[in-house]
N, C-alpha and C positions, 0 to 999 in steps of 0.2 A: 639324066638318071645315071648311077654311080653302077648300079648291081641290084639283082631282085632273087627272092628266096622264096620259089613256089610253094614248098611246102610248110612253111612259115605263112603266106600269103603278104610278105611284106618286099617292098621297097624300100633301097637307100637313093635319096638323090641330093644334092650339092642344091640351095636355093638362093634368090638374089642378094643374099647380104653373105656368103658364100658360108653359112651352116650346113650341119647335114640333119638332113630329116626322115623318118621313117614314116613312110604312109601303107598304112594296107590296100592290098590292091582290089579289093571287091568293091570298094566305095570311096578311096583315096581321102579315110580318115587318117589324120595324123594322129600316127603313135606314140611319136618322142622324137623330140628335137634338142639335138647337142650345140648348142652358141658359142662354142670358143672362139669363134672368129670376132661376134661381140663382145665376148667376157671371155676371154682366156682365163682368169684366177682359176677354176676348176681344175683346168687341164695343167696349167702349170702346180697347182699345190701336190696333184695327185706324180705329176713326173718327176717333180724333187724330194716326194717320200718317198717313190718306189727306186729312181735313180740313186740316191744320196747325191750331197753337196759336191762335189768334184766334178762325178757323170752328167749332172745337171747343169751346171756353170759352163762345161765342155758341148755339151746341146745348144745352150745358148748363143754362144759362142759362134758354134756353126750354123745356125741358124743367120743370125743377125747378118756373116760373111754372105749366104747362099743368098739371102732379101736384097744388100747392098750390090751384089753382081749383077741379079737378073734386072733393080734398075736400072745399073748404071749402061746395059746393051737395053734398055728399052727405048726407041725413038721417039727422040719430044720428051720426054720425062725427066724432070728433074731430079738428080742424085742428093740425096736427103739420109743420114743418119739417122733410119729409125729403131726405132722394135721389131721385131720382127712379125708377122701376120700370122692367123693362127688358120688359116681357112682352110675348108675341109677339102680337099682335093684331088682325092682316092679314099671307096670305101667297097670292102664287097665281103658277101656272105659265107662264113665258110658253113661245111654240110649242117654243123649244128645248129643253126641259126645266127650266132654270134658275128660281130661284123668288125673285121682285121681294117680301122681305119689310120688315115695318116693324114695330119692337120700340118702344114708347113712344113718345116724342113725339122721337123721334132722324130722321135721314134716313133713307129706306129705304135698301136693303144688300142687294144680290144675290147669293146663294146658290147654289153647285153641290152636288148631290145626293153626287158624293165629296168633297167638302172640309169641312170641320170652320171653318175662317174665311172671313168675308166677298173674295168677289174683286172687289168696286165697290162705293161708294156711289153712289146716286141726289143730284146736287146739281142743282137749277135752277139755270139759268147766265143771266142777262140779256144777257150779252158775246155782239157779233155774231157767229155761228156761220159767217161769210165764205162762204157758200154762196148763190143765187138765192132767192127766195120760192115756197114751194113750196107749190101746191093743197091743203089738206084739205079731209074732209068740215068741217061746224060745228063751232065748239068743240074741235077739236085741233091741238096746237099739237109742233114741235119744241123738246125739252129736250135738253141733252146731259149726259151723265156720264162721271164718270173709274174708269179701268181702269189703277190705279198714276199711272204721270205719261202716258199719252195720251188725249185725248177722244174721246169720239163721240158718237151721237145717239139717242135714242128719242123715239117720239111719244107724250105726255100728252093723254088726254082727256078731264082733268079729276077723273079718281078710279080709272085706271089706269094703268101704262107699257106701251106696248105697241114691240115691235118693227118697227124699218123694213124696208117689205118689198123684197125685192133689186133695183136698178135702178131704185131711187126718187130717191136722191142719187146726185148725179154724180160720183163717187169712184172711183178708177180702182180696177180687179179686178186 
């Protein structure tokens, strides 16, 4: 099990063919299952239209290096030039329900519990986010990401995204 959203009543969990799946917890109905690890075309058409051709060939790119390394330190395994894998391998809920996952060595990709394709990637942006500097606690930092062609922001603390919380940025309501 990846992560679980009580007030949702749902779970993420990682299953044998290494998809992720959503099952409700009252009765451990499946809600929706993402397969990129069988079919990646989804996940890849949706990250070279939200990426564009450059940032997506550069994913790949990295990708294909991070598969080739970890086999080539795996013992007994043979070092093979492949594609890279798409398996789900971290997923977890943020307050809204939605679920920040990350399939291979791709950007993560946020997930709604009804939709079958990604509705954002996760991209670090270095570009000045034209907003004040704003307090955190240590170690977290404002990122933004796109939502088709608009940005916005989430705060990274280094090995989550977590959402901002309301009336933290000065954006008008």
């Amino acid at each position: 099990m990846l992560d679980v959203h009580l007030r949702s009543g749902l779970a993420a969990l990682r299953d044998g063919q290494r998809n992720l799946r959503l099952l409700r917890l009252a009765d451990g109905v499946e809600q929706r299952v993402w397969r990129f690890a069988e079919d990646p075309a989804p996940l890849e058409r949706f990250l070279a239209a939200s990426l564009g051709a450059e940032a997506w060939q550069r994913a790949l790119a990295r990708a294909r290096e991070k598969r080739h390394f970890v086999q080539t330190f795996k013992p007994g395994s043979p070092v093979v030039a492949s594609e890279p894998g798409w398996d789900a391998w971290q997923a977890y809920f943020l307050a809204s329900g939605a679920l920040v996952a990350a399939f291979g060595a791709l950007p993560p990709v946020i997930l709604l519990p009804d939709r079958q394709e990604p509705v954002a990637e996760l991209a670090t942006a270095t570009a000045a986010l034209g907003i004040p500097a704003i307090p955190f606690e240590a170690g977290k930092r404002l990122e933004q990401f796109r939502r088709g062609e608009t940005w916005s922001v989430m705060i990274f603390d280094g090995r989550r995204y977590l959402e901002v919380p309301p009336g933290v940025l000065p954006w008008p309501r």
